[in-house]
mmCIF entry with sequence, helices, sheets and N, C-alpha, C, O atoms, coordinates in Angstrom:
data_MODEL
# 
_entry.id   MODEL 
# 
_entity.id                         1 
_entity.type                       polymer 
_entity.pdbx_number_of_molecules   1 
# 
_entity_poly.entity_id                      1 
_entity_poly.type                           'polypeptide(L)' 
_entity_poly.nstd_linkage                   no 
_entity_poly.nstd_monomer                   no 
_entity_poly.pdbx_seq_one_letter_code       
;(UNK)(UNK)(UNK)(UNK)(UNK)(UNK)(UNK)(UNK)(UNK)(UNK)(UNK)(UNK)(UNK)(UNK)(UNK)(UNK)
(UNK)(UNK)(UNK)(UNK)(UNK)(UNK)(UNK)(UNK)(UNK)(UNK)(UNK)(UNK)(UNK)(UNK)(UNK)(UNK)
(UNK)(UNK)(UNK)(UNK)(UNK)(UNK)(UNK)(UNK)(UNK)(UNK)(UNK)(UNK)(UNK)(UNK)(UNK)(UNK)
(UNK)(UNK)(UNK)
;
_entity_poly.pdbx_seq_one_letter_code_can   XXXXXXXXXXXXXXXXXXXXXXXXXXXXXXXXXXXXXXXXXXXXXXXXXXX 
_entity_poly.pdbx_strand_id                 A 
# 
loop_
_entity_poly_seq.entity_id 
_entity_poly_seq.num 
_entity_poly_seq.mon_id 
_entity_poly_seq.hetero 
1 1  UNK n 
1 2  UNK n 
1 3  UNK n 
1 4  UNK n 
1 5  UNK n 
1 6  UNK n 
1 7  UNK n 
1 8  UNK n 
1 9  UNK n 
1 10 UNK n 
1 11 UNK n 
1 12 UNK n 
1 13 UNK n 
1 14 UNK n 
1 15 UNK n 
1 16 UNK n 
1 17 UNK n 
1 18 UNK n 
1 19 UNK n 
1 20 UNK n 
1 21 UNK n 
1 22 UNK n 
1 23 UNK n 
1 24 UNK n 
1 25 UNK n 
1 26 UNK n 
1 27 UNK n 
1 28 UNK n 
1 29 UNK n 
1 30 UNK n 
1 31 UNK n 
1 32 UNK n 
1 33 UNK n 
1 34 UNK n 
1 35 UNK n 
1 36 UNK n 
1 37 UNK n 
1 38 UNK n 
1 39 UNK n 
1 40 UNK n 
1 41 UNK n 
1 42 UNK n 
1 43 UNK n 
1 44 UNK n 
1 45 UNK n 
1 46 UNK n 
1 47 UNK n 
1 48 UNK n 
1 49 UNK n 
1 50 UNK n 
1 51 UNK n 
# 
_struct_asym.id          A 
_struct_asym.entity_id   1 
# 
loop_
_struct_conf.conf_type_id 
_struct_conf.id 
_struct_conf.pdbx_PDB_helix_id 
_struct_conf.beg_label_comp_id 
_struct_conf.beg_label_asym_id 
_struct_conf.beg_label_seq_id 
_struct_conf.pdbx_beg_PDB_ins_code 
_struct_conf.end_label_comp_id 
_struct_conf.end_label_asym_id 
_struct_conf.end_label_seq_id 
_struct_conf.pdbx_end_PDB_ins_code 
_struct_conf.beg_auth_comp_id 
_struct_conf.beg_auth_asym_id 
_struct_conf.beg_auth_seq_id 
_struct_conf.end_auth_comp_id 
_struct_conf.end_auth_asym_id 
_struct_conf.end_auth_seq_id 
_struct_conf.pdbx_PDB_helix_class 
_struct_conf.details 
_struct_conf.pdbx_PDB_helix_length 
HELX_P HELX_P1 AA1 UNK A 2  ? UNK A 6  ? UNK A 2  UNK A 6  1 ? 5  
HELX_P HELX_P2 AA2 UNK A 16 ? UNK A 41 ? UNK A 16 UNK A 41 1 ? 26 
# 
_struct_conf_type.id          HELX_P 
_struct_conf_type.criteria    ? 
_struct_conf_type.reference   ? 
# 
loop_
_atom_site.group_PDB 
_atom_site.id 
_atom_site.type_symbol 
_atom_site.label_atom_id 
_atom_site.label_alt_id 
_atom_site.label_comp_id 
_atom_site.label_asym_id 
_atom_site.label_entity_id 
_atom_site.label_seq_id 
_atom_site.pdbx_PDB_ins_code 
_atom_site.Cartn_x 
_atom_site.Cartn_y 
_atom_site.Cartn_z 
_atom_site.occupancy 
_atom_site.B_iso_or_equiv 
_atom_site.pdbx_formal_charge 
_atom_site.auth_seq_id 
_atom_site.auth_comp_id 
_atom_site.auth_asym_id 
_atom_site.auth_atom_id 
_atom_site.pdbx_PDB_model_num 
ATOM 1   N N  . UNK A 1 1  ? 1.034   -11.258 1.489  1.00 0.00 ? 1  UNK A N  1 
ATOM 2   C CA . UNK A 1 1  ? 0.805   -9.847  1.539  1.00 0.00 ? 1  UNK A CA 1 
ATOM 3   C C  . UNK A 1 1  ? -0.027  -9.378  0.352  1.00 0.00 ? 1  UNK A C  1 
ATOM 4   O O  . UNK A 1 1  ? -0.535  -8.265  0.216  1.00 0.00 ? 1  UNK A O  1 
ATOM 5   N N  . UNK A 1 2  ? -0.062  -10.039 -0.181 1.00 0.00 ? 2  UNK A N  1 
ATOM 6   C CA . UNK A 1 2  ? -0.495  -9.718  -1.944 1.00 0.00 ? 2  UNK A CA 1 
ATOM 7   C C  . UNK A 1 2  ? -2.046  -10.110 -1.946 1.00 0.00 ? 2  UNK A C  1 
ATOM 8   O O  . UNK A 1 2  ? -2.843  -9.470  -2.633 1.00 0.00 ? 2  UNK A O  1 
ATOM 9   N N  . UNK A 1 3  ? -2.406  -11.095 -1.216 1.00 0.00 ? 3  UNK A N  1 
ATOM 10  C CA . UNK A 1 3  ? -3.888  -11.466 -0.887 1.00 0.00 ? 3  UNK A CA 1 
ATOM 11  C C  . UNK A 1 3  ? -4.617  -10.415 -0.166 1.00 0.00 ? 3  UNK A C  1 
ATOM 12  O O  . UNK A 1 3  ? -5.775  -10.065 -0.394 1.00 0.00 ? 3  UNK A O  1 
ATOM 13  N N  . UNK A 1 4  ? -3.472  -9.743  1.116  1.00 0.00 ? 4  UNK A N  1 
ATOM 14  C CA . UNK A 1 4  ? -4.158  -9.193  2.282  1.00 0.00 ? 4  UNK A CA 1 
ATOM 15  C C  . UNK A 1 4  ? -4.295  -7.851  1.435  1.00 0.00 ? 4  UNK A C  1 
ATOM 16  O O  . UNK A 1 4  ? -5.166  -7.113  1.893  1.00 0.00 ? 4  UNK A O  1 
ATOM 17  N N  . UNK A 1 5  ? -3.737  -7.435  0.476  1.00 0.00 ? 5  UNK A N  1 
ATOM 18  C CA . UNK A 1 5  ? -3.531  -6.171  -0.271 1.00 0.00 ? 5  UNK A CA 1 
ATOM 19  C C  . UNK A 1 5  ? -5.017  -5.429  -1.083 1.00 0.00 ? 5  UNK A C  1 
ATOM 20  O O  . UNK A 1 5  ? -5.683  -4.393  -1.107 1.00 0.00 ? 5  UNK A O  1 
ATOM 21  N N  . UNK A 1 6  ? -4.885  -7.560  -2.013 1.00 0.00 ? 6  UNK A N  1 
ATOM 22  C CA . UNK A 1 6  ? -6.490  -7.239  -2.577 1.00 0.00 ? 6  UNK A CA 1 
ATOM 23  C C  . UNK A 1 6  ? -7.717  -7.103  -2.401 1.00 0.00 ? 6  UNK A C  1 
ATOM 24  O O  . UNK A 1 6  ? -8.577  -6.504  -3.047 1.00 0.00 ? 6  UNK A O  1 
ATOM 25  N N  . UNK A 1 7  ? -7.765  -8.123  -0.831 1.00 0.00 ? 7  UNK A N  1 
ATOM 26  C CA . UNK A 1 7  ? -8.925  -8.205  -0.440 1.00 0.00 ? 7  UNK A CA 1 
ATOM 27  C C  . UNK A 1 7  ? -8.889  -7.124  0.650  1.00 0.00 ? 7  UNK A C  1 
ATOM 28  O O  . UNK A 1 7  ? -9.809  -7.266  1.457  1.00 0.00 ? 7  UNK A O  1 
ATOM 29  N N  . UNK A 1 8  ? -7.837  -5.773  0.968  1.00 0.00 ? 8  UNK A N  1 
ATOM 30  C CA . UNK A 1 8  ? -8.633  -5.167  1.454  1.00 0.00 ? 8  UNK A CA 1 
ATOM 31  C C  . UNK A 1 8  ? -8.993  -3.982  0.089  1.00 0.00 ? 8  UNK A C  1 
ATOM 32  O O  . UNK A 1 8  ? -9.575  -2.910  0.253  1.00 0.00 ? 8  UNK A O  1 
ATOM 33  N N  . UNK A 1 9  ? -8.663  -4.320  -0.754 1.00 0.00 ? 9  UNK A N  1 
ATOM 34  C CA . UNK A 1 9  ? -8.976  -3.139  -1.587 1.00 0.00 ? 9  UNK A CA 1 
ATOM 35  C C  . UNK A 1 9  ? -10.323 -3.506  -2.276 1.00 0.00 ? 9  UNK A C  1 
ATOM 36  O O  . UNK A 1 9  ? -10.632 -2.752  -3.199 1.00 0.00 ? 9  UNK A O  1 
ATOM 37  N N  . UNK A 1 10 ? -10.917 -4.211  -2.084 1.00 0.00 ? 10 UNK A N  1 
ATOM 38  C CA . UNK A 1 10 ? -12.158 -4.852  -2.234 1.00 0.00 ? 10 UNK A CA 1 
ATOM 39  C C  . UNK A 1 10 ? -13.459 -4.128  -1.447 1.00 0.00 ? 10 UNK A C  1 
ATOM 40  O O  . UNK A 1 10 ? -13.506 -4.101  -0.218 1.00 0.00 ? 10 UNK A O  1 
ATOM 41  N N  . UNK A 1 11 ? -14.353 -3.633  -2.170 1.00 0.00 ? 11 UNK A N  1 
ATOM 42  C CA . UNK A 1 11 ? -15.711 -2.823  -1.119 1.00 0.00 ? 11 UNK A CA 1 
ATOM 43  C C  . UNK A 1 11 ? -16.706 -4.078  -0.409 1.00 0.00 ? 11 UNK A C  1 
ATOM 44  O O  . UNK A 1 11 ? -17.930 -4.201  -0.420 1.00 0.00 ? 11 UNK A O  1 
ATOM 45  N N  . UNK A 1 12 ? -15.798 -4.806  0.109  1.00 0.00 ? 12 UNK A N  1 
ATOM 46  C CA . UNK A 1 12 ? -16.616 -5.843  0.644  1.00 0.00 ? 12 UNK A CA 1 
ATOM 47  C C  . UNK A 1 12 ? -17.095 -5.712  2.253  1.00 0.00 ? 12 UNK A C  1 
ATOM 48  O O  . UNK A 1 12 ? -17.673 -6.616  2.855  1.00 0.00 ? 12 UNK A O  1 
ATOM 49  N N  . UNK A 1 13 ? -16.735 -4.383  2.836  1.00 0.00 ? 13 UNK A N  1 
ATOM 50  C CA . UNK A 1 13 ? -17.475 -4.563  4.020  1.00 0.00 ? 13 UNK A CA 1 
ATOM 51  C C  . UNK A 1 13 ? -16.200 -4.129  5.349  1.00 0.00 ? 13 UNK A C  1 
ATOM 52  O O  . UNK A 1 13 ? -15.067 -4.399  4.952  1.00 0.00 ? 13 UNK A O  1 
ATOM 53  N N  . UNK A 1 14 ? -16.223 -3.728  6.311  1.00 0.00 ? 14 UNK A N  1 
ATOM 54  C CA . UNK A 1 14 ? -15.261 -3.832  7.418  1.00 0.00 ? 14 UNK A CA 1 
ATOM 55  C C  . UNK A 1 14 ? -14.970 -5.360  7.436  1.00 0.00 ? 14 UNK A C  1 
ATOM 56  O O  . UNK A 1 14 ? -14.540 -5.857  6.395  1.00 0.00 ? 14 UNK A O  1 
ATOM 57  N N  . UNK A 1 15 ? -15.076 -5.787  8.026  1.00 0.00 ? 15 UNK A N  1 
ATOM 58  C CA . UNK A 1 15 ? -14.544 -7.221  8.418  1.00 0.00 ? 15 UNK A CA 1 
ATOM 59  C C  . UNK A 1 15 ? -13.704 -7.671  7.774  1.00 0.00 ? 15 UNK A C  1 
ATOM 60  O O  . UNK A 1 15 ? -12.603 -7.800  8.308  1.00 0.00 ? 15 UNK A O  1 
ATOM 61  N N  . UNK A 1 16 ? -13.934 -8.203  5.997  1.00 0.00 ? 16 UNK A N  1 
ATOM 62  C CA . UNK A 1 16 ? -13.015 -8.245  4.975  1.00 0.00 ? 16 UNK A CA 1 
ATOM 63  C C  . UNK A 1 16 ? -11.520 -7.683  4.748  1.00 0.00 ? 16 UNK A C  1 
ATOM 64  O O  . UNK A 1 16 ? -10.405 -8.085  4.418  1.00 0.00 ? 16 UNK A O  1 
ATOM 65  N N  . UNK A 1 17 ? -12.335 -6.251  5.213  1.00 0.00 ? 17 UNK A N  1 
ATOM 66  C CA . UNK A 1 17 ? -11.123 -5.759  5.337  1.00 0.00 ? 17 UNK A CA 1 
ATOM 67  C C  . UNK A 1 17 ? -9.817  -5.298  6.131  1.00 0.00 ? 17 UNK A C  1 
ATOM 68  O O  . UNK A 1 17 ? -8.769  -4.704  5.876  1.00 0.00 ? 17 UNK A O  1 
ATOM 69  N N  . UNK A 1 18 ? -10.589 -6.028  7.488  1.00 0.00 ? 18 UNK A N  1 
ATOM 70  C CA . UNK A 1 18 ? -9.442  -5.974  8.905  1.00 0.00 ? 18 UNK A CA 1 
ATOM 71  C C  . UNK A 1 18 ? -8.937  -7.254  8.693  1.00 0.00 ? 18 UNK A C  1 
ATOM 72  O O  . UNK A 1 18 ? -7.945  -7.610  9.329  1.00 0.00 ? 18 UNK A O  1 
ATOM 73  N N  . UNK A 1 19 ? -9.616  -8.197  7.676  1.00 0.00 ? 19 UNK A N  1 
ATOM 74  C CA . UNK A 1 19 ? -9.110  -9.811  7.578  1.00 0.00 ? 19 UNK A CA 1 
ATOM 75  C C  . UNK A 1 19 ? -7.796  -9.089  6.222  1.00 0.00 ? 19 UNK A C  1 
ATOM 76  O O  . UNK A 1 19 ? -6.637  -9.342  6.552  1.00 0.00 ? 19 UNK A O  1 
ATOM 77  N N  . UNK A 1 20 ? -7.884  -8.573  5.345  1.00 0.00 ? 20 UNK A N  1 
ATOM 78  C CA . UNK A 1 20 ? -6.932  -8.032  4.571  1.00 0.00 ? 20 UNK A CA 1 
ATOM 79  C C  . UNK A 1 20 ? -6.013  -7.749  5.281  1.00 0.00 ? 20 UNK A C  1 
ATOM 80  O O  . UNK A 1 20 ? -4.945  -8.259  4.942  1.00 0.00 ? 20 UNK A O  1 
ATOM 81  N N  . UNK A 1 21 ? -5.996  -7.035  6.279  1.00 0.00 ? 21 UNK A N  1 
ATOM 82  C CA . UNK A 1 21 ? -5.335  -5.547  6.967  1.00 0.00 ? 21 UNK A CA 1 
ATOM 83  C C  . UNK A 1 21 ? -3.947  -7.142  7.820  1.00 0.00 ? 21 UNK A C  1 
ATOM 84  O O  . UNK A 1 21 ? -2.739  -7.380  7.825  1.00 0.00 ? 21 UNK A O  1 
ATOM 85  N N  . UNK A 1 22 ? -5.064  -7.671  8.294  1.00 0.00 ? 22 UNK A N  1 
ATOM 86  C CA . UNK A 1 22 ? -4.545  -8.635  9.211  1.00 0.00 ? 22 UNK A CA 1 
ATOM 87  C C  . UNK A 1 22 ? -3.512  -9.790  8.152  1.00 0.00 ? 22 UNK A C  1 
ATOM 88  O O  . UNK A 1 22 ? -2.586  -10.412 8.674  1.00 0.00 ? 22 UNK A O  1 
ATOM 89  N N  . UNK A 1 23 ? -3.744  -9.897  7.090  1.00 0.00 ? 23 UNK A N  1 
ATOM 90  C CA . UNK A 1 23 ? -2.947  -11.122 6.275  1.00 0.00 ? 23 UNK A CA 1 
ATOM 91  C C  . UNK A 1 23 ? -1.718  -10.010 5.727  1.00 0.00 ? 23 UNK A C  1 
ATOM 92  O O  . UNK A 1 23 ? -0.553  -10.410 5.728  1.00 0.00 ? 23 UNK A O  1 
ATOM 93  N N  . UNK A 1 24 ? -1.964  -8.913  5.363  1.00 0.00 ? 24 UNK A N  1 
ATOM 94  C CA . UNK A 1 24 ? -0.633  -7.851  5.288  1.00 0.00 ? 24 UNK A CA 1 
ATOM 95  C C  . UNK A 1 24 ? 0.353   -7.840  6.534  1.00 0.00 ? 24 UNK A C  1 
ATOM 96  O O  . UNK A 1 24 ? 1.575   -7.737  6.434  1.00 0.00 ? 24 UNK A O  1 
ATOM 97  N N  . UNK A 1 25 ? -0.299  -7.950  7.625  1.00 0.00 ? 25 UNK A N  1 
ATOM 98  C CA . UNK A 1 25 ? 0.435   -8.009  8.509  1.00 0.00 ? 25 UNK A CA 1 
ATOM 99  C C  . UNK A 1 25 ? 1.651   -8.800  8.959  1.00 0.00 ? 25 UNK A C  1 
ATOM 100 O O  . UNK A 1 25 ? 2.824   -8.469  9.128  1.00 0.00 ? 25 UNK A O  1 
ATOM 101 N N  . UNK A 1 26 ? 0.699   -10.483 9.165  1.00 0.00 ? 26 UNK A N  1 
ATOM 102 C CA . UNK A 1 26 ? 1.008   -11.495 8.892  1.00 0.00 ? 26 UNK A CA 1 
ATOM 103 C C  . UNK A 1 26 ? 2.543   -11.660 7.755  1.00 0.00 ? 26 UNK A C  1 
ATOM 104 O O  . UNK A 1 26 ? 3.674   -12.110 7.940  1.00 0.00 ? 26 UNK A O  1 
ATOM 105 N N  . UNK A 1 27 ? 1.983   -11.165 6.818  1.00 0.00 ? 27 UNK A N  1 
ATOM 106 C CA . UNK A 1 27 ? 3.169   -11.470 5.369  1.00 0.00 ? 27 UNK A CA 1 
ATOM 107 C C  . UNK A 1 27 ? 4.133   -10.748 5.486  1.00 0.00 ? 27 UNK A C  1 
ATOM 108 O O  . UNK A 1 27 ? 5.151   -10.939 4.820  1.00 0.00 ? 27 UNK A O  1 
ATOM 109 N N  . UNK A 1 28 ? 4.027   -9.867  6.270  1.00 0.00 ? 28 UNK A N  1 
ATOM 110 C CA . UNK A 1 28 ? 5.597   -8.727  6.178  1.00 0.00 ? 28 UNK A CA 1 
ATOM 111 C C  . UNK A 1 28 ? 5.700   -8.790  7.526  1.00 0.00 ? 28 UNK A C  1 
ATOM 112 O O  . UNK A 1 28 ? 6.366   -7.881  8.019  1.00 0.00 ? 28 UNK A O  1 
ATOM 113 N N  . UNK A 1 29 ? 5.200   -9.662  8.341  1.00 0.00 ? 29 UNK A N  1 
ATOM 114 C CA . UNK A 1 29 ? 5.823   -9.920  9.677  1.00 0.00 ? 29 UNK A CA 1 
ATOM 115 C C  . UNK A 1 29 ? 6.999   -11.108 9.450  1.00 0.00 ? 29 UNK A C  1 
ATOM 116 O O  . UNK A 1 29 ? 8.118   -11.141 9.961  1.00 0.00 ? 29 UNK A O  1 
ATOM 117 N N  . UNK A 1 30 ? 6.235   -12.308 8.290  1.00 0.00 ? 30 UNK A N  1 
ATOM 118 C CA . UNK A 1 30 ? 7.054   -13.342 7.932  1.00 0.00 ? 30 UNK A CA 1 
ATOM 119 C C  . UNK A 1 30 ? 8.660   -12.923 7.344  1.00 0.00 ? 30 UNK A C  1 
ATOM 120 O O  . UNK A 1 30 ? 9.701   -13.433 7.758  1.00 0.00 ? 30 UNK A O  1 
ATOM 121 N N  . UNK A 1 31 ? 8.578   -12.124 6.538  1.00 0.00 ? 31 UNK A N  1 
ATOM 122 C CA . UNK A 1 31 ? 9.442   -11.571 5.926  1.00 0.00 ? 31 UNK A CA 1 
ATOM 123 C C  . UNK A 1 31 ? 11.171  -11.536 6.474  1.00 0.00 ? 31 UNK A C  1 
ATOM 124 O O  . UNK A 1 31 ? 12.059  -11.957 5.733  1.00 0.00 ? 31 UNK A O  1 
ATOM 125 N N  . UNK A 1 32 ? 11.392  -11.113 7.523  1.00 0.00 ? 32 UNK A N  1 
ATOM 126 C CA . UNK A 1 32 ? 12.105  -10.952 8.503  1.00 0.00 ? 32 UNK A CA 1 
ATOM 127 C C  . UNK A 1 32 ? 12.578  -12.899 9.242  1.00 0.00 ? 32 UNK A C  1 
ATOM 128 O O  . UNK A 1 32 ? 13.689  -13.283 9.607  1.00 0.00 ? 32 UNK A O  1 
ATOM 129 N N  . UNK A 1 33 ? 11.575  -13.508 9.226  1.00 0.00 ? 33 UNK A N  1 
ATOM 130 C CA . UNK A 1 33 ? 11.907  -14.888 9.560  1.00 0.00 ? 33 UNK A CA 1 
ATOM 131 C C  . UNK A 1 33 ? 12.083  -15.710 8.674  1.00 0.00 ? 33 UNK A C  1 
ATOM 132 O O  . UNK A 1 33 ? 12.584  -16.801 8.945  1.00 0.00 ? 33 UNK A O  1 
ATOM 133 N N  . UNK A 1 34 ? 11.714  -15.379 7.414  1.00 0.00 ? 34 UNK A N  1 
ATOM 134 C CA . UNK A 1 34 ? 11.893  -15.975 6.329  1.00 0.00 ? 34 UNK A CA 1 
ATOM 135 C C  . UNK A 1 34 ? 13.797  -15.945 6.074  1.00 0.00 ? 34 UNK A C  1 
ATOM 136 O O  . UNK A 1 34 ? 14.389  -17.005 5.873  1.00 0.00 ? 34 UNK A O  1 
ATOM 137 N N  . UNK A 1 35 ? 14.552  -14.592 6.127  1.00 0.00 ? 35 UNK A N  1 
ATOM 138 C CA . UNK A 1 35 ? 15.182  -14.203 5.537  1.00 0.00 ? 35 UNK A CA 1 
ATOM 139 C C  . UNK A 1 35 ? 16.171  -14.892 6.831  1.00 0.00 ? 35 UNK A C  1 
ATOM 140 O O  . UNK A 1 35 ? 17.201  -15.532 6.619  1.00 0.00 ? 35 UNK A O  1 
ATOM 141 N N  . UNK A 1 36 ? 15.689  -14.645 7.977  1.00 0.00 ? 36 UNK A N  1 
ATOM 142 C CA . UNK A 1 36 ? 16.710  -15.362 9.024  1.00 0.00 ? 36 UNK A CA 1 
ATOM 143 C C  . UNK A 1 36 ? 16.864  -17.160 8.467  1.00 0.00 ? 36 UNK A C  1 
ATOM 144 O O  . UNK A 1 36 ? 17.871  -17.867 8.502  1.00 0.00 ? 36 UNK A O  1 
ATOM 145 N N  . UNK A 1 37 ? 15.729  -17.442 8.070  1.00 0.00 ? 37 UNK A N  1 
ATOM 146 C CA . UNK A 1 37 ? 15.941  -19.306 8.392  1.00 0.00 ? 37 UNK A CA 1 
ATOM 147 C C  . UNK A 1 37 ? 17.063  -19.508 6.853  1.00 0.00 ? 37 UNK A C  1 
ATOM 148 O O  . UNK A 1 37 ? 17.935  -20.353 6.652  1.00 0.00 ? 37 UNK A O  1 
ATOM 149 N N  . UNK A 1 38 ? 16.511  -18.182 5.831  1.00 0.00 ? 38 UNK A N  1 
ATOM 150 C CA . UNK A 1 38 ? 17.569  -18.668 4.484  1.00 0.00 ? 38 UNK A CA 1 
ATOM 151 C C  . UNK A 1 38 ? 19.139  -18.420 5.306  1.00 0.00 ? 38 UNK A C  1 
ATOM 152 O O  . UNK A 1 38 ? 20.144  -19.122 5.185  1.00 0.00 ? 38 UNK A O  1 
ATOM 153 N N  . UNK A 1 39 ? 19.059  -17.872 5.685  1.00 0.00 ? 39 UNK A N  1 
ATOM 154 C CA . UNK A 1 39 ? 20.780  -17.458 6.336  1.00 0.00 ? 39 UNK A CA 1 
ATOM 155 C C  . UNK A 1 39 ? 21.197  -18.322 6.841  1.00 0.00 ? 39 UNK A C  1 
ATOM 156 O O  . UNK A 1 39 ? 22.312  -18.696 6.477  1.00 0.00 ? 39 UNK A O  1 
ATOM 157 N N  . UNK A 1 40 ? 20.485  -19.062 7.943  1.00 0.00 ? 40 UNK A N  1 
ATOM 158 C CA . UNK A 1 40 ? 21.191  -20.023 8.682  1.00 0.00 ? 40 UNK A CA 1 
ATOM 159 C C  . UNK A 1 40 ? 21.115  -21.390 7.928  1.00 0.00 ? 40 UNK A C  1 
ATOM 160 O O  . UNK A 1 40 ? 21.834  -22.209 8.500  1.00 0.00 ? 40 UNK A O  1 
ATOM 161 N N  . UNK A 1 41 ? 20.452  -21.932 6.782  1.00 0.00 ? 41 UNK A N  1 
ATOM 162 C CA . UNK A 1 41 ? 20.264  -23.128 6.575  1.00 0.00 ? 41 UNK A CA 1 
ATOM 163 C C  . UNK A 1 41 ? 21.166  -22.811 4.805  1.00 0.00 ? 41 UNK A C  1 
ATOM 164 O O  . UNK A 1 41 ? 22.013  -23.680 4.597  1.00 0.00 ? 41 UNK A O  1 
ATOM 165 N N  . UNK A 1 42 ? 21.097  -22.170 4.111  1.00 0.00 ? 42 UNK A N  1 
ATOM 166 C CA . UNK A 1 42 ? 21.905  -22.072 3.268  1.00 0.00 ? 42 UNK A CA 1 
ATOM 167 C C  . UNK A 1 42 ? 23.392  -21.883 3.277  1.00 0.00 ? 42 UNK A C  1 
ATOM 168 O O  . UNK A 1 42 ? 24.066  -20.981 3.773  1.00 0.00 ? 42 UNK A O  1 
ATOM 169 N N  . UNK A 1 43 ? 23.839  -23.270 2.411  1.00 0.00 ? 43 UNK A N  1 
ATOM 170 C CA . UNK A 1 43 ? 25.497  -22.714 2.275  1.00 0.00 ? 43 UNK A CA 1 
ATOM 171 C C  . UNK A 1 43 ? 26.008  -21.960 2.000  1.00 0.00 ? 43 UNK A C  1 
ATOM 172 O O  . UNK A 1 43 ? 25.697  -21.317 0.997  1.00 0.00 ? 43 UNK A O  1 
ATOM 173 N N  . UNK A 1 44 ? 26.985  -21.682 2.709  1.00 0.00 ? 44 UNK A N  1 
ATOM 174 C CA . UNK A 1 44 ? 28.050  -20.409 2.285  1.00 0.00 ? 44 UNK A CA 1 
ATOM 175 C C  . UNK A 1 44 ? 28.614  -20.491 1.068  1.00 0.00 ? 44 UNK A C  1 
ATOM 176 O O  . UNK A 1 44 ? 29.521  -21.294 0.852  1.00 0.00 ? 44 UNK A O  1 
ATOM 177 N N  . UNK A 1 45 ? 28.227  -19.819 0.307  1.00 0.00 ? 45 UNK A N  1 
ATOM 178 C CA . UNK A 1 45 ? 29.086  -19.865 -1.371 1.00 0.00 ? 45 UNK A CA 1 
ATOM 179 C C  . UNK A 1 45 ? 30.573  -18.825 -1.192 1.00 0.00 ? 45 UNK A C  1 
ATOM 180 O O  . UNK A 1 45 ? 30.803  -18.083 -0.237 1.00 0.00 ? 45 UNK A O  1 
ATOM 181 N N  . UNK A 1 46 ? 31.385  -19.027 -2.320 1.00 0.00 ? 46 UNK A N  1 
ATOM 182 C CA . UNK A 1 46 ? 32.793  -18.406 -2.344 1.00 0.00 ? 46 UNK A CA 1 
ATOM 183 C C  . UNK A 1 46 ? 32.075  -16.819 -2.704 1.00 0.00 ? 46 UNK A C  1 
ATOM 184 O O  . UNK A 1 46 ? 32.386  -15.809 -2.074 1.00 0.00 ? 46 UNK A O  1 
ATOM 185 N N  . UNK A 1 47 ? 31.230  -16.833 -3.652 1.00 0.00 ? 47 UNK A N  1 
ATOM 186 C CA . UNK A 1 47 ? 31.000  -15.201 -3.866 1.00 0.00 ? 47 UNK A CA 1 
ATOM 187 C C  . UNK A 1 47 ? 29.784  -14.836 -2.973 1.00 0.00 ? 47 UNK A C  1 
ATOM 188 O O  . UNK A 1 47 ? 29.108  -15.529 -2.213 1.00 0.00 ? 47 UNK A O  1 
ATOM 189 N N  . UNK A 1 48 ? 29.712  -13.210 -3.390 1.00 0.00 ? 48 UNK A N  1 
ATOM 190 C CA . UNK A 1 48 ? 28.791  -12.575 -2.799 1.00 0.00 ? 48 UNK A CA 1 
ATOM 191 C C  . UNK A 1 48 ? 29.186  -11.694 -1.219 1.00 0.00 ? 48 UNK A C  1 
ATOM 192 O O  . UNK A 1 48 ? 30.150  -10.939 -1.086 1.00 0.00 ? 48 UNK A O  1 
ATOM 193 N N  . UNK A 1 49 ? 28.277  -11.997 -0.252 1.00 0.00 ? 49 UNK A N  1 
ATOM 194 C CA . UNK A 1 49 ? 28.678  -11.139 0.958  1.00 0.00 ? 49 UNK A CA 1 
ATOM 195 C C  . UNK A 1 49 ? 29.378  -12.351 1.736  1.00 0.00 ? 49 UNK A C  1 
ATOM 196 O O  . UNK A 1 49 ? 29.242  -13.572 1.826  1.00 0.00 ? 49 UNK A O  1 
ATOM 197 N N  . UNK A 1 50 ? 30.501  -10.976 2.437  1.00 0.00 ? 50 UNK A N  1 
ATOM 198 C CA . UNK A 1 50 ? 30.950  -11.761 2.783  1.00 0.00 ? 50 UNK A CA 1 
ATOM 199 C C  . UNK A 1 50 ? 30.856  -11.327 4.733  1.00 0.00 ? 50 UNK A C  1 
ATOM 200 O O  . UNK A 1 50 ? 30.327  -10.275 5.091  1.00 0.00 ? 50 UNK A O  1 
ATOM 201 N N  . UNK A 1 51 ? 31.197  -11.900 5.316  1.00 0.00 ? 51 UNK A N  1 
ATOM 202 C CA . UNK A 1 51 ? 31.244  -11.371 6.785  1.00 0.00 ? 51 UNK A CA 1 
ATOM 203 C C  . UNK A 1 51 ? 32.555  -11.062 7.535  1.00 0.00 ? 51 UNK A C  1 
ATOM 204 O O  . UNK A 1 51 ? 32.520  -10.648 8.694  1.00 0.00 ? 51 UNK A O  1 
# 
């Protein structure tokens, strides 16, 4: 997200910057699947949340 951020803030042209627009997307689409695969593949510790 941090790539797609800079390079659209960059005066490099449309294109550049639907390729920005598009890697922001991408990265905070991941976000959400990222956070599912830590849940299911990490052990359950004694602290923290509990269910």
């Amino acid at each position: 997200m941090t790539v797609g951020s800079m390079l659209s803030a960059l005066p490099a042209g449309f294109v550049l910057f639907l390729a920005g627009r598009a890697l922001q997307g991408v990265g905070l689409g991941l976000v959400p699947l990222a956070t599912a695969i830590a849940v299911t593949t990490c052990p359950r510790s004694g602290g923290g949340r509990t269910r």
